[in-house]
C-alpha positions in Angstrom: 91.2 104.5 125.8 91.3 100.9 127.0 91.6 98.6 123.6 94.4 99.8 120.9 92.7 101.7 117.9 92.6 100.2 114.8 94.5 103.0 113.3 97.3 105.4 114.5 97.8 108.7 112.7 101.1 109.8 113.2 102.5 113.4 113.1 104.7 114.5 113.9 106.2 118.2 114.5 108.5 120.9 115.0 107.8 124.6 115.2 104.5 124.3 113.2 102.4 126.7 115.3 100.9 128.5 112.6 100.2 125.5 110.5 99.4 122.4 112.9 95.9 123.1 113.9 94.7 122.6 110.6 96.5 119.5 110.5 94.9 117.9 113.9 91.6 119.5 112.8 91.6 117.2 109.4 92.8 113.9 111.4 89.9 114.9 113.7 87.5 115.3 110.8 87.1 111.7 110.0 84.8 109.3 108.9 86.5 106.9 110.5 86.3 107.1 113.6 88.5 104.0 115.9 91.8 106.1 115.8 94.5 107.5 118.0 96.2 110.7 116.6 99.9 110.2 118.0 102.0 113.6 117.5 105.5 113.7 118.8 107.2 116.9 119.1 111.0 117.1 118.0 111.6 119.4 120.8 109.6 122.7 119.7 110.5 126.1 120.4 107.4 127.5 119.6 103.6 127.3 120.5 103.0 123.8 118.7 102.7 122.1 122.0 100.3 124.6 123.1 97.8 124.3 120.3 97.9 120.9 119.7 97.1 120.4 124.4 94.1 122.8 123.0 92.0 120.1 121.0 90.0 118.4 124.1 89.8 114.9 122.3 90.5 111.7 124.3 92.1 110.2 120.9 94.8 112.8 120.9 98.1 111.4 122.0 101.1 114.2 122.6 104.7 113.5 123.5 107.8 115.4 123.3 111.4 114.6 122.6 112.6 116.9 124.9 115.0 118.3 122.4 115.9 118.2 119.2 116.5 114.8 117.5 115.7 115.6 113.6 113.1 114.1 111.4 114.5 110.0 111.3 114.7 109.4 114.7 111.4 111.1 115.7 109.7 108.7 113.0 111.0 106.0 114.2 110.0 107.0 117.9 106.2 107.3 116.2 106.4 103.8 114.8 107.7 102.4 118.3 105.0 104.4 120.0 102.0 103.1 117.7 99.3 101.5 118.9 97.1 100.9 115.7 96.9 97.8 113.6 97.8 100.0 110.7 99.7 103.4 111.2 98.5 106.7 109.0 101.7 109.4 108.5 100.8 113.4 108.0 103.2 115.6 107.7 102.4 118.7 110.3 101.8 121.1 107.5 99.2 119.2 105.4 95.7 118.2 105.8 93.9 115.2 105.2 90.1 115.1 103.4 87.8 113.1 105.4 87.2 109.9 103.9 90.9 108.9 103.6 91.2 106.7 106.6 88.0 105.0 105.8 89.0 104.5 102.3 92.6 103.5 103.6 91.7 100.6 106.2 88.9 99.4 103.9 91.9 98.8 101.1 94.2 97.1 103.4 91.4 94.8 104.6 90.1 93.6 101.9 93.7 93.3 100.1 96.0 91.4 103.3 99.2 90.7 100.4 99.5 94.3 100.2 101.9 96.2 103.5 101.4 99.5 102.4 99.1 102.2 100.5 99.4 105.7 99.4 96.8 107.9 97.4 96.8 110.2 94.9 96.8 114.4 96.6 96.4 118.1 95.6 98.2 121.1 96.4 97.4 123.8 98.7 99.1 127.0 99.4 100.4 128.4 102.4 96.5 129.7 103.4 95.2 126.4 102.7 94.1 127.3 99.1 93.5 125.1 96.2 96.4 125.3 93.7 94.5 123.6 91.2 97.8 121.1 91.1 97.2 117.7 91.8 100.0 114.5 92.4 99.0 111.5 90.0 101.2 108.4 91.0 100.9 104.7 89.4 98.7 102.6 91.7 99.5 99.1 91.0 102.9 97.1 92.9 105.1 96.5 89.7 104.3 100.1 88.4 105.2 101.6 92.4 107.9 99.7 92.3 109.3 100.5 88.7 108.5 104.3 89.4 110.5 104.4 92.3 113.9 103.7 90.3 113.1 107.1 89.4 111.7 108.9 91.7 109.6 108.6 94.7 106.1 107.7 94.0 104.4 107.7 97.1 103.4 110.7 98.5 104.7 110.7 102.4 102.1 112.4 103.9 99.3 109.8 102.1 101.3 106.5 103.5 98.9 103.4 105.6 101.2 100.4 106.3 100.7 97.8 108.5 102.4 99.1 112.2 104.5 96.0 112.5 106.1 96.1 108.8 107.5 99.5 109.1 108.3 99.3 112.6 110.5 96.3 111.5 112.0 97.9 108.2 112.3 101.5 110.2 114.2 104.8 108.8 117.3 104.8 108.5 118.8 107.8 110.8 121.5 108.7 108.0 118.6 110.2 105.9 118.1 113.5 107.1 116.0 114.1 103.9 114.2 111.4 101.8 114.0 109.1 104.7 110.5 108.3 103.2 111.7 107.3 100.1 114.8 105.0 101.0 112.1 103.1 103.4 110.0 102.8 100.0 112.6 101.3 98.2 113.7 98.8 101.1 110.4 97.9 101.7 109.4 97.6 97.6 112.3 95.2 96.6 110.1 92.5 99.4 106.3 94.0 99.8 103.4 94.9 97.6 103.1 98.7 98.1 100.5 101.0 95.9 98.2 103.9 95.7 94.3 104.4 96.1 93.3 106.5 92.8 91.6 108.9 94.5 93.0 112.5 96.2 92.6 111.6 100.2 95.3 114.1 101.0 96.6 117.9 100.8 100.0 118.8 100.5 100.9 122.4 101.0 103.4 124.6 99.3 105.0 127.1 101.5 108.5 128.5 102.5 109.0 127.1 105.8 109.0 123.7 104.0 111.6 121.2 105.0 112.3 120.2 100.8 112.5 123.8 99.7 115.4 124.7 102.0 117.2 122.0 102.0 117.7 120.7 98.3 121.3 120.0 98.3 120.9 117.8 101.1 117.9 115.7 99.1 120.0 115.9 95.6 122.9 114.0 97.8 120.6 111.3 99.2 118.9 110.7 96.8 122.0 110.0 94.4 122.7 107.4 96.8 119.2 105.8 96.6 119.4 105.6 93.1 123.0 103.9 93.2 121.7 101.3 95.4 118.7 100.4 93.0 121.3 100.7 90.0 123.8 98.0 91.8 121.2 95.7 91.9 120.8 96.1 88.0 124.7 95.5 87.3 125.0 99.0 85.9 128.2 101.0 86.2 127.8 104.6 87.0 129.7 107.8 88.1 128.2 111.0 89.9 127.7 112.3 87.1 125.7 109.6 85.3 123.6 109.4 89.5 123.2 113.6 89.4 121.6 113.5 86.1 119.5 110.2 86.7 117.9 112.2 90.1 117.3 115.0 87.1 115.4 112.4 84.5 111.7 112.7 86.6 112.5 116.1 87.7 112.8 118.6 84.4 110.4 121.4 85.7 111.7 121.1 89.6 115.6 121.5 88.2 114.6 123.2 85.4 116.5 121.3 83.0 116.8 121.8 79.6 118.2 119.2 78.0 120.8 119.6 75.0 121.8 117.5 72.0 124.6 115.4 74.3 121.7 115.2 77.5 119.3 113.5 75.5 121.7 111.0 73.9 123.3 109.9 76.8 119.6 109.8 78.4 118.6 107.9 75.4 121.2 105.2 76.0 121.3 105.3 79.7 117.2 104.4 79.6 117.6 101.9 77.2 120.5 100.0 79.3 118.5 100.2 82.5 115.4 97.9 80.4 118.3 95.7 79.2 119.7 95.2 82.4 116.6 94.5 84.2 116.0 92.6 81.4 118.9 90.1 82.2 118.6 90.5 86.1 114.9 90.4 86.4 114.9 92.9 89.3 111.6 94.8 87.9 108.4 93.6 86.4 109.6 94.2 82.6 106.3 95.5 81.3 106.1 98.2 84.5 109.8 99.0 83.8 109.4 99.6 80.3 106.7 101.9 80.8 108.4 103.6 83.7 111.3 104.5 81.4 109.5 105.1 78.3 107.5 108.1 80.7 110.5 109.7 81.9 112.0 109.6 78.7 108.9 111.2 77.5 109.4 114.2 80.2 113.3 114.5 79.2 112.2 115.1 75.5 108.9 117.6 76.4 111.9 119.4 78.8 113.5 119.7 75.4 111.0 121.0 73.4 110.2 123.5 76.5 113.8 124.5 76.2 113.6 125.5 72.1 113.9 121.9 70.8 110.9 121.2 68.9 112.3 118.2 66.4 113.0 116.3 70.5 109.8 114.6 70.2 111.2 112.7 67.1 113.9 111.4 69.3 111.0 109.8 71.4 110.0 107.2 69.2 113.6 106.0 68.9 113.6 101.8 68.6 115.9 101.0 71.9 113.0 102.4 74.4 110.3 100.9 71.6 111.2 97.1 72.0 109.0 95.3 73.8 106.8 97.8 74.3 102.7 96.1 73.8 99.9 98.1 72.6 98.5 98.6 76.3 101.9 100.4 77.2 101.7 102.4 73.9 97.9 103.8 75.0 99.1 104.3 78.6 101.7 106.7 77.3 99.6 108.3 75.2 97.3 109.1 78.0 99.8 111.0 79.8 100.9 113.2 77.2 98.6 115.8 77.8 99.8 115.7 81.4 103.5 115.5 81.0 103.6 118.8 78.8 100.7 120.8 80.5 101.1 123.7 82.4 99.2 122.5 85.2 97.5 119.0 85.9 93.5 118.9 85.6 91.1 118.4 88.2 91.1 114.5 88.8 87.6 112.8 89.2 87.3 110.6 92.1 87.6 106.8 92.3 86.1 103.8 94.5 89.1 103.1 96.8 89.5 99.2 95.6 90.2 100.6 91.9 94.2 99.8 93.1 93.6 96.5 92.6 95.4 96.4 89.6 95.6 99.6 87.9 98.1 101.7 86.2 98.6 104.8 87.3 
């Protein structure tokens, strides 16, 4: 390959032998065709190596570590090793569907103030099954960027940013876990980030999964994410007030039930974030306002999961009302289905420019 591709898809790996295939096969898959496919290997133990050498493609790109150097460093060795205009990240246990690229670069060309782009994905079990579970994040910049206060909104394994943005920002090499999301943050508080309304990607569920066997290290880090964001705001807080904050957008994961004291101080911890940013003008106020009215929404459904049925009264209490406009009030009211079902819907598919925005 003589000229640099337009596009770099980046994996990269460690012991995934049994899963990677699949991976290279969907990168390989593509509509869109001017790519490089860039795996690095974090110093393998198993046949990854092997099977990735196996796909006789000029566009794929292995290199190896030569040992171990954990997940920051060898992303950061994939963004110095990039040769694409824009840089595509899969995770090497996931697949992506076949138009994603295409509907990718065709977002980031036709929308230059905007460094990064995510889409909406599905899950897939650990034979590559539909779950029938699907990842519905807000598409537009202020709503990204309000979301990720509370939680992280753009899927890793559906990110296209320009090459030279991230390779300036980087990961940080502290983050052994949520290195994707501190990057999100940095990179939010100075860049319009969003997400393509459309399922380009597959994320699968299984037990080898770096999250599942490592959550105390992710609770930790992201507790410090989430006091840098609430600096910013001016608002005081102790580990206790950061370990249930990380808990606010994740009922069903920590299977919280919230009782009588939870849901008042999560009452008046929301409603002093919207004042605050109110006064500090961090957030887009509309986007924040809707971002904390939806997790407040979750904390209360958590409630009513947990045996508190007279919870959803507490919902339409007056401090997370104010301000609120009749577009935020139907946006909420769209979700609610979603929020306290069982499992999401099937999620039609969009035109790729419908970020241009949207809510999510």
């Amino acid at each position: 390959m003589t000229t640099a591709p337009r596009v770099t898809v980046f994996i990269p790996a460690f012991n995934r032998e049994a899963l990677i295939g699949e991976s290279v096969a969907s990168v390989l898959a593509q509509t869109w065709q001017d790519f490089e496919l860039l795996i690095v290997d974090d110093g393998s133990t198993d046949r990854t190596c092997e099977i990735v050498a196996s796909f006789a493609d000029p566009r794929v790109r292995l290199v190896s570590n030569g040992e171990n150097l954990g997940i920051p460093r060898t992303r950061n060795r994939g963004l110095e090793l990039a040769r694409g205009e824009y840089i595509a990240i899969l995770d090497s246990d996931d697949r992506m569907r076949p138009e994603r690229l295409a509907r990718q670069v065709a977002f980031l060309d036709a929308n230059p103030d905007y460094t990064l782009v995510g889409s909406w994905g599905t899950a897939i079990d650990a034979k590559g099954r539909p779950t029938g579970r699907h990842r519905i994040q807000p598409t537009a910049p202020e709503d990204v960027d309000a979301h990720l206060l509370f939680r992280c909104c753009i899927s890793n394994r559906s990110v296209m940013a320009r090459t030279a943005v991230l390779r300036e920002y980087g990961y940080d090499n502290e983050f052994l876990r949520c290195q994707d999301y501190d990057l999100l943050v940095r990179l939010s508080a100075r860049h319009r980030l969003g997400n393509i309304p459309e399922i380009l990607v597959e994320g699968r569920k299984h037990p080898g999964q770096i999250t599942i066997n490592t959550p105390g290290i992710g609770e930790k880090l992201k507790r410090r994410i989430a006091a840098r964001q609430l600096d910013e705001l001016g608002i005081a807080h102790g580990e206790s007030d950061l370990a249930k904050h990380v808990q606010l957008s994740r009922t069903r994961q920590s299977g919280l039930s919230p009782d009588r004291a939870f849901l008042e101080w999560a009452e008046a911890w929301l409603s002093g974030i919207v004042a605050a940013n109110r006064r500090v003008g961090r957030y887009d106020q509309r986007a924040l306002a809707e971002a904390a009215a939806e997790v407040w929404l979750k904390v209360c459904g958590a409630a009513i999961r947990g045996g508190q049925p007279r919870a959803i009264l507490r919902f339409i209490a007056p401090p997370l009302r104010q301000g609120s406009t009749a577009g935020f009030r139907r946006s909420l009211a769209s979700r609610v289905a979603r929020v306290f079902s069982p499992a999401r819907q099937a999620v039609p598919s969009a035109p790729a420019g419908a970020a241009t925005g949207g809510r999510g």
